[in-house]
N, C-alpha and C positions, 0 to 999 in steps of 0.2 A: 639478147634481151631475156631475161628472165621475166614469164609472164606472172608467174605467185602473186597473187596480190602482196601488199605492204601489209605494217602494224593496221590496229585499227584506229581511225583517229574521230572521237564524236560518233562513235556508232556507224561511222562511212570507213571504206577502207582506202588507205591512200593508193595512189599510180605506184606499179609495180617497177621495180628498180631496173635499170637501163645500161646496159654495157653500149658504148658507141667505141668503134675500133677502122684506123685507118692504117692499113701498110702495104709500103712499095717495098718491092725485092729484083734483085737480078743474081743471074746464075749462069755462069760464064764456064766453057771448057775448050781445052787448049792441049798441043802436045797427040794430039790423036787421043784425045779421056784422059791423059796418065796426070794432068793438072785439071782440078774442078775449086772453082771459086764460087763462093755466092756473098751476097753481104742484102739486107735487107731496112729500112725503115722504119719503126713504127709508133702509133700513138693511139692507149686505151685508156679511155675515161669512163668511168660509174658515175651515174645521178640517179638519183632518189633516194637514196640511203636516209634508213630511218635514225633517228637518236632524240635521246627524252632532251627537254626544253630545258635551260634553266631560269627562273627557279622552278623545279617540278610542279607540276600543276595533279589535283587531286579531284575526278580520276586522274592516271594516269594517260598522257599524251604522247603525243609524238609531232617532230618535223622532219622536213623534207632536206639532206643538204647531200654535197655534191661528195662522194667517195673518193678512191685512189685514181691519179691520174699518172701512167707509167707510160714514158717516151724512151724513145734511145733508139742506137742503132746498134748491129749485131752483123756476125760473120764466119765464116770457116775456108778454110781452104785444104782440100788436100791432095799431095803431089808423089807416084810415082820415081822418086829420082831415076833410081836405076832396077835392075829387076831386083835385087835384095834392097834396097834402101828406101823406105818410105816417110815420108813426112806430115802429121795429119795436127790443123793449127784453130785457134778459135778465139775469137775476140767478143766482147759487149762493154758500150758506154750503156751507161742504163740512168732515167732520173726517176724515181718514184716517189709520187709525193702523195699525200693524204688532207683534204680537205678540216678544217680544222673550224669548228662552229664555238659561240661562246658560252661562258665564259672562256676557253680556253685559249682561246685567240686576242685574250687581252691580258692572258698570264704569261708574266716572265719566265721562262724556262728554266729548270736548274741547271742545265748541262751547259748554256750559257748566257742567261741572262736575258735574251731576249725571247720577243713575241714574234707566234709565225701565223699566218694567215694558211700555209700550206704544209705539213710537220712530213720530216724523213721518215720513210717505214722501215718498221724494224727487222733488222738482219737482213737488209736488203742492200746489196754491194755496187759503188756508182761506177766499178769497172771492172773487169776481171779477162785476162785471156789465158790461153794454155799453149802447150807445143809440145808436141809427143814422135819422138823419131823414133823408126824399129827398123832395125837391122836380120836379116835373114839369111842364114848360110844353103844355100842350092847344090850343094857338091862338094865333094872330098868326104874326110872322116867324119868332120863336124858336120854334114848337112844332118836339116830339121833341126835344128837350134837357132832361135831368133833371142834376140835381146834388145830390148826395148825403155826407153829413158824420157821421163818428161817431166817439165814444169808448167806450176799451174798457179796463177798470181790473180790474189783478190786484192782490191781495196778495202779502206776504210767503209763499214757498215754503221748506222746509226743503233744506240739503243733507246727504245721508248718501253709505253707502257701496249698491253696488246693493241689497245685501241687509238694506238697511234696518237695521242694525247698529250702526251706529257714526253718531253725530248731529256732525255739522261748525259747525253755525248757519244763516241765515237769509239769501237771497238778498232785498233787500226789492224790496217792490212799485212798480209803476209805474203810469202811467197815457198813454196815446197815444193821439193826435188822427190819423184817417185819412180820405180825402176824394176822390171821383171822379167824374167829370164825363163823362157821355153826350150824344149827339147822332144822331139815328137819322133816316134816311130811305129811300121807298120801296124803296132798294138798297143802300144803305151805310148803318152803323155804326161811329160813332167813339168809342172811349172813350180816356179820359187816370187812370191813375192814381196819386193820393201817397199813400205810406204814410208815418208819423209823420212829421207835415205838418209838427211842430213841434220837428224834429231832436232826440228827449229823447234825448240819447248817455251817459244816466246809466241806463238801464235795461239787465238780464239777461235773456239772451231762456230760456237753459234751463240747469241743473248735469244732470251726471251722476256727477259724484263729486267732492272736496275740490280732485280737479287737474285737472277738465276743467269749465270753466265757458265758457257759449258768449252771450258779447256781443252785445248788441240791434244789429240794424241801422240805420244814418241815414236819413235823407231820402232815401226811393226814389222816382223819377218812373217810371210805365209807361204804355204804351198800346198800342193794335189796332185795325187799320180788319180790317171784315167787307166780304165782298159777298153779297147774296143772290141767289141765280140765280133 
């Protein structure tokens, strides 16, 4: 709960805005550690959110309406295979939705026509997982060189206006392959890394509104030598 008071309304200040939040979790291990799972529930809602009336009233006013309410479930797992081979994975269903007061809740949407009582937040992804396997050489020439490979898949994101207002449509989802490559000894460290290994230059990296929309990056190459003293 945030105790702040609210806007002021009539010279009284209203009840201060409200987080209420409910979540189950479990957290499971197996294998003797070398497997850890967890996956978890949950569900957060804001009330009291101020916002001006319409038609505005002069002075200026305020009411009372209900904010974002964000459910879903969520998860990770990760697994030991073998002593070089490790496996580290992550999942979320996500729904976040934003209370929508009127007029706007009797406006047709551009992005598709209809009216919503509850509007998608923006750049907010209704699933996304990843899976990242890294490999480790422990002996011969090549020990201390690991190499490491993973995919990281978002869905479809809504775009609106900041205030969650007005619904634009749907940035859709992507999926990218990222990949790097270590090499470590008793005093240097070298890594090499590529991101979206597989130039996908059809993906959106983030909206922030109908006219700022912010393009995925290509095939990035990086790297760093370390030294240990």
């Amino acid at each position: 709960m945030n105790f702040a008071a609210n806007q002021i309304q009539f010279g009284e200040f209203l009840p201060p805005q409200e987080g209420k939040q409910t979540e189950i979790g479990v957290k499971t291990e197996w294998l003797g550690g070398r497997l850890n799972v967890s996956a978890s529930y949950f569900d957060i809602k804001q009330l009291n959110n101020t916002v001006q009336p319409f038609p505005q009233t002069t002075p200026v006013s305020f009411i009372l309406v209900n904010g974002v309410t964000s459910k879903g479930v969520d998860g990770d797992i990760a697994f030991a295979v073998t002593r070089n081979l490790s496996v580290i994975g992550s999942f979320a269903i996500f729904d976040a939705r934003s209370a929508v007061h009127f007029p706007w809740n009797a406006t047709p949407q551009p992005g598709d026509g209809r009216t919503y009582t509850a509007m998608p937040v923006n750049n907010v992804s209704e699933r996304s997982f990843s899976l990242w396997g890294r490999y480790k050489i422990t002996e011969g020439r090549l020990k201390g060189l690991s190499i490491g490979v993973g995919v990281n898949n978002v869905a479809k994101r809504a775009i609106t206006d900041n205030a969650n207002l007005i619904f634009y449509g749907y940035i859709p989802g992507h999926t990218l392959v990222d990949a790097n490559f270590n090499y470590e000894t008793k005093r240097f460290k070298y890594q090499l890394r590529i991101d979206n290994v597989l130039n996908n230059s059809d993906y959106v990296h983030a909206s922030r509104s109908n006219n700022v929309i912010v393009p995925g990056t290509p095939t990035n190459v990086g790297g760093s030598i370390a030294y240990k003293f």
